[in-house]
N, C-alpha and C positions, 0 to 999 in steps of 0.2 A: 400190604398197603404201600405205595411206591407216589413219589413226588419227586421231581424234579423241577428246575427252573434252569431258564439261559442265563441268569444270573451266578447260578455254581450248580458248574454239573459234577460236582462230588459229593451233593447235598442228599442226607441218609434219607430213610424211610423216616417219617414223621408222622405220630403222634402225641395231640396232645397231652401231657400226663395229667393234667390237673382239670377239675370243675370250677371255671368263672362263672359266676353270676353276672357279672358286667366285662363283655367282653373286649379286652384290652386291642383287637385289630380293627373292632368298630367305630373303637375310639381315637386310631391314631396311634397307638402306643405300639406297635407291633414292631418289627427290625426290618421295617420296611418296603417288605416287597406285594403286601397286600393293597388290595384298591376294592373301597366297597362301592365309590360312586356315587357320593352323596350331593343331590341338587343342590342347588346355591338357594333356589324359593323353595320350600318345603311346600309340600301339597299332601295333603289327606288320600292316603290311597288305598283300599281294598287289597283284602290278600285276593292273588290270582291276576290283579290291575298287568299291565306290561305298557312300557313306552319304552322311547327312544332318547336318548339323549343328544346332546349339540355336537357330539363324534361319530353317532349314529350307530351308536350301543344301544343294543334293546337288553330291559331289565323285567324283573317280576317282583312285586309285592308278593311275602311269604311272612309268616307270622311271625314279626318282632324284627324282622330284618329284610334288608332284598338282595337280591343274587343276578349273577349276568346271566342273559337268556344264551346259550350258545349251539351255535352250530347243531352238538350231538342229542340237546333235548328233543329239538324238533326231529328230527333225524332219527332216532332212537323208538320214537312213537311211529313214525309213518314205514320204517325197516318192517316193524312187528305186523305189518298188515301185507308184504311183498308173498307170492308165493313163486315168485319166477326171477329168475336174475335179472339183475335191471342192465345190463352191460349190451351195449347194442350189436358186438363182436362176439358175444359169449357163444361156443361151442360143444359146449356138454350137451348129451343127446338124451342120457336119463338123469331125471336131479335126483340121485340117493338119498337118504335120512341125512347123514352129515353135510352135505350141498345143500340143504333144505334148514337144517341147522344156521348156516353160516348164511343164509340168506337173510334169516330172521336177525343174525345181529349186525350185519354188515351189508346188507343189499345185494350181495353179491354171492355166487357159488364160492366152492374152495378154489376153482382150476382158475377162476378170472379170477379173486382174490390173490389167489400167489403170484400170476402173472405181475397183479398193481404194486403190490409191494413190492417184488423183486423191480421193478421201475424205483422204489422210492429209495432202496438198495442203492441202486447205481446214483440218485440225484447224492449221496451221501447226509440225508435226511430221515435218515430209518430212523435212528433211535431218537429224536425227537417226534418222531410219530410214532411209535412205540410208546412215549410218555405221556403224549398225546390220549391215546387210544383207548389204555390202560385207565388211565387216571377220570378219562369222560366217562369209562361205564361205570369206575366207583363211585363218582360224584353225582350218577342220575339212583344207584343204588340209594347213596347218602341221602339225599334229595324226599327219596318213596319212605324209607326209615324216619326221617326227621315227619312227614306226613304223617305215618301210625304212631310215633310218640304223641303229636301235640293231639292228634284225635283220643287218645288214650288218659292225657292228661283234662282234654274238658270232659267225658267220658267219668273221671274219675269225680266230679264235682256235684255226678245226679247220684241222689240214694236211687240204689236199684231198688224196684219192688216188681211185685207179680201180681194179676188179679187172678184170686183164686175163683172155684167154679159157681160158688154162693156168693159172688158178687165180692166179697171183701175184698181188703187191698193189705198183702205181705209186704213190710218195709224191712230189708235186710238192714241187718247194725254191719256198720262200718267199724273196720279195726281201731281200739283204740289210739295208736300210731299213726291215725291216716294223715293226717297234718305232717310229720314227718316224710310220708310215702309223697306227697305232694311236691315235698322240696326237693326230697331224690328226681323225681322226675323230670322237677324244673332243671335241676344243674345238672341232668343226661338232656336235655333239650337245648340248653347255651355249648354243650358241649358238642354236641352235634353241629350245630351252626356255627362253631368257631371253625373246625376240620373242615366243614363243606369250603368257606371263605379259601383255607388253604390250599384243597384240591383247585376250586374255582380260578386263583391266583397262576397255579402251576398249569391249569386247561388251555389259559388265557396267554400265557408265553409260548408253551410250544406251537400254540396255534398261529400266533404269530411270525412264527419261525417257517411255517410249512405248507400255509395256507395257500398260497401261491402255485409251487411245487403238487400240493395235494391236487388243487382244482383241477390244474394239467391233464394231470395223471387218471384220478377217479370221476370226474365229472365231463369227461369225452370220450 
């Protein structure tokens, strides 16, 4: 797991150690350098909702909390549908398995990928795109995981049953512990959504740092 910020780039790998229940970056309470975004008029929003804010930050309604929309989300879905290199100079004549590979998570073959980064090499902005990079595909990972817990957790709230072939209906017994198993679940869910905030944090600075440079380079 890797995070960095422009604030300290000697700052380690981070994980959280501990399960909150109320999480202390939502609240303000954090060391600082997180921004969840919180409107000044509260408005009732649906998970999945997305706007804009008065910076012209787009956000997402997510369940118990919201997160920045950025860049690599969208990007990340419309990559998984490419089967061709999108680089209008690209010169590969056959796309290999690994060219085909690297198209799917980057848009690009390998041979026009190295080309772009070795440009981002020379801007001396690699390793914030490198943190960049890194940190966006664990935070859409983070993102899909936090999705299968909380499905997991309402999930966990129907007694299963089955209808059997003469029509009856089998209600399985639930562990005695299931009340327990509930709250585990809950404090891997806040805990999840604390990490995402912090990846989200670190997305959002180096992006800042390179987003200029990046457009340059990969978007002509």
């Amino acid at each position: 797991m890797l995070i960095k910020s422009k604030g300290n780039k000697d700052k380690k790998a981070w994980m959280h150690p501990s399960r909150k229940k109320i999480l202390d970056v939502m609240h303000g309470r954090d060391n600082g350098n997180a921004v969840v975004g919180w409107e000044a008029e509260k408005k009732e929003r649906q998970v999945g909702d997305r706007w804009v804010d008065k910076d012209g930050k787009e956000w997402e309604q997510h369940e118990g909390f919201i997160a920045r929309v950025t860049q690599f989300d969208d990007a990340r879905n419309y990559m998984s549908t490419l089967v061709n290199c999108k680089a209008d100079d690209c010169k590969t004549i056959k796309l290999t398995r690994i060219h085909k590979k690297f198209i799917k998570q980057t848009g690009f073959c390998l041979d026009c990928l190295v080309q772009r980064e070795g440009k981002m090499r020379e801007s001396g902005l690699f390793q914030n795109y490198e943190w960049w990079k890194m940190n966006s595909q664990t935070l859409g990972k983070l993102k899909d995981d936090l999705a299968r817990f909380e499905q997991a957790r309402r999930d966990v709230e129907t007694v299963p049953a089955i209808v059997n072939e003469d029509g009856t209906i089998e209600k399985w017994n639930l562990p005695d512990n299931i009340e327990q198993i509930k709250a585990d679940m809950d404090s891997d869910i806040e805990n999840i959504k604390e990490i995402i905030i912090k990846f989200q944090t670190a997305v959002d600075e180096d992006w800042e740092i390179i987003k200029e440079k990046y457009n340059e380079i990969f978007e002509h």
